[in-house]
C-alpha positions as CSV (number, residue, x, y, z in Angstrom):
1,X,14.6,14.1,-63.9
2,X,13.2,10.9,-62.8
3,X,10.0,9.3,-62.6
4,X,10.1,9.6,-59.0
5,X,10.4,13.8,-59.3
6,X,7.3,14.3,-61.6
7,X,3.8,14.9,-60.7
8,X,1.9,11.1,-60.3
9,X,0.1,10.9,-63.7
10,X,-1.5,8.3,-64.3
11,X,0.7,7.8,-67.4
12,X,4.2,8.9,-65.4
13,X,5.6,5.6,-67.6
14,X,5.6,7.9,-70.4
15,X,7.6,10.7,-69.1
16,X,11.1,8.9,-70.8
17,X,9.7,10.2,-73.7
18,X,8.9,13.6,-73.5
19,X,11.1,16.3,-74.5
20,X,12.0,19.0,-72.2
21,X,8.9,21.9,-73.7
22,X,6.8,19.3,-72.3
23,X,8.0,18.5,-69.4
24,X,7.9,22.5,-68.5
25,X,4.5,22.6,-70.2
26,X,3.1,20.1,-67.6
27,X,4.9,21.5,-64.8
28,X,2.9,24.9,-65.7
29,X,-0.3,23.6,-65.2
30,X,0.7,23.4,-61.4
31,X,1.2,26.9,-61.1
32,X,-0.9,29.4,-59.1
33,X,-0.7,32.6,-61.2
34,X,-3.5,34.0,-63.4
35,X,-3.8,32.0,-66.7
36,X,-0.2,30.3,-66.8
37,X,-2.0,26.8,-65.8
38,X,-4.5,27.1,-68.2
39,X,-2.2,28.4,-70.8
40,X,0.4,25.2,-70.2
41,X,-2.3,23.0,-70.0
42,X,-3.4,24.1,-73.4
43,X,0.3,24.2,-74.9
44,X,0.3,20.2,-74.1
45,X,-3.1,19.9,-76.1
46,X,-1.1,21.7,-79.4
47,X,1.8,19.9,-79.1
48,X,1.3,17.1,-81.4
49,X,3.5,14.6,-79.0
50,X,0.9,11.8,-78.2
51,X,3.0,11.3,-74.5
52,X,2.1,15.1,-74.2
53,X,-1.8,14.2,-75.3
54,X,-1.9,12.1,-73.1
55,X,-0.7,13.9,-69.9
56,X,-2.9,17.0,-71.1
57,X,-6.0,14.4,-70.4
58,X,-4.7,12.7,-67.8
59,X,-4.0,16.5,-66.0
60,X,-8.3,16.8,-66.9
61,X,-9.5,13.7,-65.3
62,X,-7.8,14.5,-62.4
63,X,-9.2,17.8,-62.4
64,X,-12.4,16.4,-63.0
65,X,-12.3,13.9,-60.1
66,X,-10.7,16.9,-57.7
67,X,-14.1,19.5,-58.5
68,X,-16.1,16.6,-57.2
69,X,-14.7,17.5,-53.6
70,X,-15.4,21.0,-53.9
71,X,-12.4,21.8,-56.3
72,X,-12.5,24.2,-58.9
73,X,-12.2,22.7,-62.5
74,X,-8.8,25.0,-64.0
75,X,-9.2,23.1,-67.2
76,X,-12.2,23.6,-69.5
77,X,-13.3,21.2,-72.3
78,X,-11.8,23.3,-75.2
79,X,-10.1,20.9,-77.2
80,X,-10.1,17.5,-75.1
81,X,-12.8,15.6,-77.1
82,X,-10.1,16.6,-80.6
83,X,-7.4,15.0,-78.0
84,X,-9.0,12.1,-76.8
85,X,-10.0,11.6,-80.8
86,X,-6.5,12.3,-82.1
87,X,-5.2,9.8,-79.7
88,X,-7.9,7.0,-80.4
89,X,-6.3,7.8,-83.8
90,X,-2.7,6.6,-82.6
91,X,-1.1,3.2,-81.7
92,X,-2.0,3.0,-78.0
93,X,0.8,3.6,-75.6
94,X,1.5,1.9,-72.1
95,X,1.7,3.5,-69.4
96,X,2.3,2.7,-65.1
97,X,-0.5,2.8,-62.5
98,X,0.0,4.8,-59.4
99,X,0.8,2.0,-57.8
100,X,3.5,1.1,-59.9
101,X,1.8,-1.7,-62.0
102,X,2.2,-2.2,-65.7
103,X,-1.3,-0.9,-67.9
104,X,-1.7,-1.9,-71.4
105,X,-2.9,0.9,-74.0
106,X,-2.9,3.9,-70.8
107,X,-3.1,6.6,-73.6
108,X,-6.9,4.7,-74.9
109,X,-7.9,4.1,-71.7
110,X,-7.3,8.2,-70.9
111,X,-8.8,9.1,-74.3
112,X,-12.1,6.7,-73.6
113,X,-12.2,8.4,-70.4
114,X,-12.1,11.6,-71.3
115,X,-15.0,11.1,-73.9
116,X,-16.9,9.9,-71.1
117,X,-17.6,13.4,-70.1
118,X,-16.8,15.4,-73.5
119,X,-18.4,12.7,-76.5
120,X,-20.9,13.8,-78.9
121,X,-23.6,12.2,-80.8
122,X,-21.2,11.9,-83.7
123,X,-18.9,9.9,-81.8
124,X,-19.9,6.3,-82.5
125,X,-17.6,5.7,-85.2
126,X,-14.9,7.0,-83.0
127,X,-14.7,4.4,-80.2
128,X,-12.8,1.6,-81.4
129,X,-13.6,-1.6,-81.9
130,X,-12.7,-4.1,-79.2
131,X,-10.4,-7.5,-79.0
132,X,-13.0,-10.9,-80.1
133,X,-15.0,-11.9,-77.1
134,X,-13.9,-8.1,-74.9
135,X,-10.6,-9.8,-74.0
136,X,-8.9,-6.2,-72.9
137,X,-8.2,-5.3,-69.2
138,X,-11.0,-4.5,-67.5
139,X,-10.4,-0.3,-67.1
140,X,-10.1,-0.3,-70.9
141,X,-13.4,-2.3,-71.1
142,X,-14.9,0.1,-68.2
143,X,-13.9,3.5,-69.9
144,X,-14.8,2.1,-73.4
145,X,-18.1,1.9,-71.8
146,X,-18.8,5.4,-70.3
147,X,-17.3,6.3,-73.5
148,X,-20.4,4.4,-75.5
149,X,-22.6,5.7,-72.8
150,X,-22.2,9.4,-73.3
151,X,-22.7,8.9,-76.9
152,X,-25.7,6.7,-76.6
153,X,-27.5,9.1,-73.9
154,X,-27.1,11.7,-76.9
155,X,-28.5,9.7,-79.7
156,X,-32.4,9.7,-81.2
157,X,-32.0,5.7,-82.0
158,X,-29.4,3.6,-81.0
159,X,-26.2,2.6,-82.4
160,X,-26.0,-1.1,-83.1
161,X,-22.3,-1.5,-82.9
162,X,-22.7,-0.2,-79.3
163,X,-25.3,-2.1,-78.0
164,X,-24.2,-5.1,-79.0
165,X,-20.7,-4.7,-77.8
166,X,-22.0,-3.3,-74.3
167,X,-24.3,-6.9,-74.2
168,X,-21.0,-8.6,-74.6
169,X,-19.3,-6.8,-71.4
170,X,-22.1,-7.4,-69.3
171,X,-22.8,-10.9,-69.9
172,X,-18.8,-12.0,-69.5
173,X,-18.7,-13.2,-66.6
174,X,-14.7,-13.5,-66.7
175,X,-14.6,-10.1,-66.5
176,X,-15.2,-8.0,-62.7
177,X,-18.6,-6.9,-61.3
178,X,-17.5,-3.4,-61.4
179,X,-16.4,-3.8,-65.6
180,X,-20.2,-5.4,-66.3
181,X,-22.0,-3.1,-64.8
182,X,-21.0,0.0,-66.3
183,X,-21.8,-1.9,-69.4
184,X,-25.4,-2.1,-68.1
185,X,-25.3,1.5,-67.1
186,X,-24.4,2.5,-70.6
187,X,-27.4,0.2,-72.1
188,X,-29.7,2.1,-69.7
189,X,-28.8,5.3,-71.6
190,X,-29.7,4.1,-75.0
191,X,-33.0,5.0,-76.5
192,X,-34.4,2.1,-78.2
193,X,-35.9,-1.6,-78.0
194,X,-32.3,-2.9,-79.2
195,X,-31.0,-1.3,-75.8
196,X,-34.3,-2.8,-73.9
197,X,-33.7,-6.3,-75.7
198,X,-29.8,-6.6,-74.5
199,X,-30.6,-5.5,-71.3
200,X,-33.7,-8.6,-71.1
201,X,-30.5,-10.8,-72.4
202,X,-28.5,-9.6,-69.5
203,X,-31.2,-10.2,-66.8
204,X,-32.1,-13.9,-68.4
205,X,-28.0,-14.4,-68.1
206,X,-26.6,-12.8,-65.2
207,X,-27.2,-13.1,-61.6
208,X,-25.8,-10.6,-58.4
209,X,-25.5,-6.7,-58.7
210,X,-25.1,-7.1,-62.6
211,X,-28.6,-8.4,-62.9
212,X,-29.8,-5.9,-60.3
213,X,-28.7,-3.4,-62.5
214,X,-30.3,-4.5,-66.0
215,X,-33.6,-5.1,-64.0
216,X,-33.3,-1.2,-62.4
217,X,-32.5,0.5,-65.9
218,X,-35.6,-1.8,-67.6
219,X,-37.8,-0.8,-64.7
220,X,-36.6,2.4,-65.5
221,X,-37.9,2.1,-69.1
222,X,-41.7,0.5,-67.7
223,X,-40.5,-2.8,-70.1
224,X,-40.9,-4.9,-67.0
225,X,-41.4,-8.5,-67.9
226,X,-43.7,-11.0,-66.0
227,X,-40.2,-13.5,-65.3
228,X,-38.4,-10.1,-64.5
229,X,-41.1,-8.9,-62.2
230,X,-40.9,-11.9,-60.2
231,X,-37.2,-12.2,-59.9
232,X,-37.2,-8.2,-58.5
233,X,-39.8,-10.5,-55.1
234,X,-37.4,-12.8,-54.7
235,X,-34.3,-10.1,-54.6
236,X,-37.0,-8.1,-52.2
237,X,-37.2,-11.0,-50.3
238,X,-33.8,-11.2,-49.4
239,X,-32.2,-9.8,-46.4
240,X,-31.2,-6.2,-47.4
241,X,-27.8,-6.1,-48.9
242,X,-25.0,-3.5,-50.1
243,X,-23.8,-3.7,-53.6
244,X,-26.3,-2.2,-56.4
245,X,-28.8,-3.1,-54.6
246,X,-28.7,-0.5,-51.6
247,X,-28.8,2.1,-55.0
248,X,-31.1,0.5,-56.9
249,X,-33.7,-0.5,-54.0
250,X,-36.2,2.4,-55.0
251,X,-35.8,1.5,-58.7
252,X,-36.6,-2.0,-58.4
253,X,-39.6,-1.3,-56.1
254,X,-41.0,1.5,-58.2
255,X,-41.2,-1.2,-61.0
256,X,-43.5,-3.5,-58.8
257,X,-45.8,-0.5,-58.7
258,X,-46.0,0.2,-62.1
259,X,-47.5,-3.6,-62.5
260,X,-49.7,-3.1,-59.6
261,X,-47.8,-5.8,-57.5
262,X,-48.4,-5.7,-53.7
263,X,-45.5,-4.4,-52.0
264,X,-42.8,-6.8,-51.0
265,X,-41.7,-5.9,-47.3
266,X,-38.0,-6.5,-46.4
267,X,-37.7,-9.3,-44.2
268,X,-36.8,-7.9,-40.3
269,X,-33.1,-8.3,-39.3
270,X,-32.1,-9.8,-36.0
């Protein structure tokens, strides 16, 4: 069978390795009848084989993204948080995009992505640590982030190690808008003054929708500063704008009120 024949995982670069059980196993989860999807699905999860691991979650973010458009969700959690943590466990393994393209460490970036929605408080220790000065691709950076996120939204104070590596993403500016935000976004879930400090860092050393974002989550928070409270006028000021700022509009204006600032009105378009 060739690449070309199987399902398009996001992993399909893997499928040389598999052995035959597992090939079957994952073209189970495609079928229709009562249980036998499920049932395959979950043969993947005990088969030990990190390429089968890693179809297994691959098969459960794309079931994930399908149930957003109205799609019922045929795999349940049971047992992908051990998965994605067995597989954090394991040298990472490359995989191909659906477009073809080479990705670094595909079986981390599917197991960080998975924890996204599945991590629990406990979790922390679990993500692993990342290259000096966050030097991975960005999707590993991105999915390392909702990773930390989850975890952080679950915790009574927050973890150090996390903050401070989220800071990191979100002031690099080598790295893409898209990357740095959801670094921010994972701050804004942290409990804490260490998460309110970084995300005061990333305001004083950022600029665009990444700054947008860290001044949203602190107005969030009612931590407002007076320098913070004026850079949300001048963004106001602007011309309106896509980006984070048509999300984040109501968020930055809501933190005006809260200092009793007169309302900034959005200048009139021609």
């Amino acid at each position: 069978m060739t690449i070309s024949d199987d399902p398009a995982l996001y992993v399909t670069g893997v499928w040389n390795g598999l052995p035959e059980n597992a090939r079957q196993s994952i073209r189970g989860t495609r079928d229709g009848r009562a249980g036998i999807g499920q049932r395959s699905w979950q043969a993947l999860l005990r088969a030990g084989n990190p390429e089968a691991l890693a179809l297994a979650l691959d098969l459960f973010l794309t079931d994930r993204s399908a149930s957003r458009f109205g799609r019922d969700l045929p795999q349940g959690h049971e047992g992908v948080r051990d998965a994605a943590l067995r597989l954090l466990d394991l040298p990472a393994i490359d995989g191909l995009s659906r477009f073809n393209t080479h990705v670094e460490k595909a079986s981390h970036i599917l197991a960080l992505k998975a924890l996204g929605f599945v991590a629990e408080a406990q979790d922390a220790d679990a993500l692993p640590p990342l290259p000096g000065e966050c030097t991975a691709g960005n999707e590993l950076l991105s999915a390392w982030s909702g990773a930390a996120g989850t975890v952080l939204r679950q915790l009574d104070a927050a973890d150090v190690r996390l903050v401070e590596t989220l800071s990191i993403i979100a002031i690099d500016g080598r790295l893409t808008r898209p990357t740095r935000t959801d670094a921010v976004n994972a701050l804004a879930a942290s409990p804490g003054t260490a998460a309110t400090a970084a995300l005061h860092d990333i305001v004083n050393q950022s600029d665009g929708d990444v700054q947008i974002e860290a001044l949203a989550a602190l107005a969030r928070r009612g931590r407002l500063e007076d320098n913070e409270v004026d850079a949300i006028r001048e963004i106001l000021a602007l011309p309106p704008s896509g980006g984070s700022f048509a999300v984040r509009e109501a968020d930055l204006r809501s933190g005006l009120r809260q200092t009793k600032e007169p309302r900034v009105e959005r200048p009139a378009q021609d």
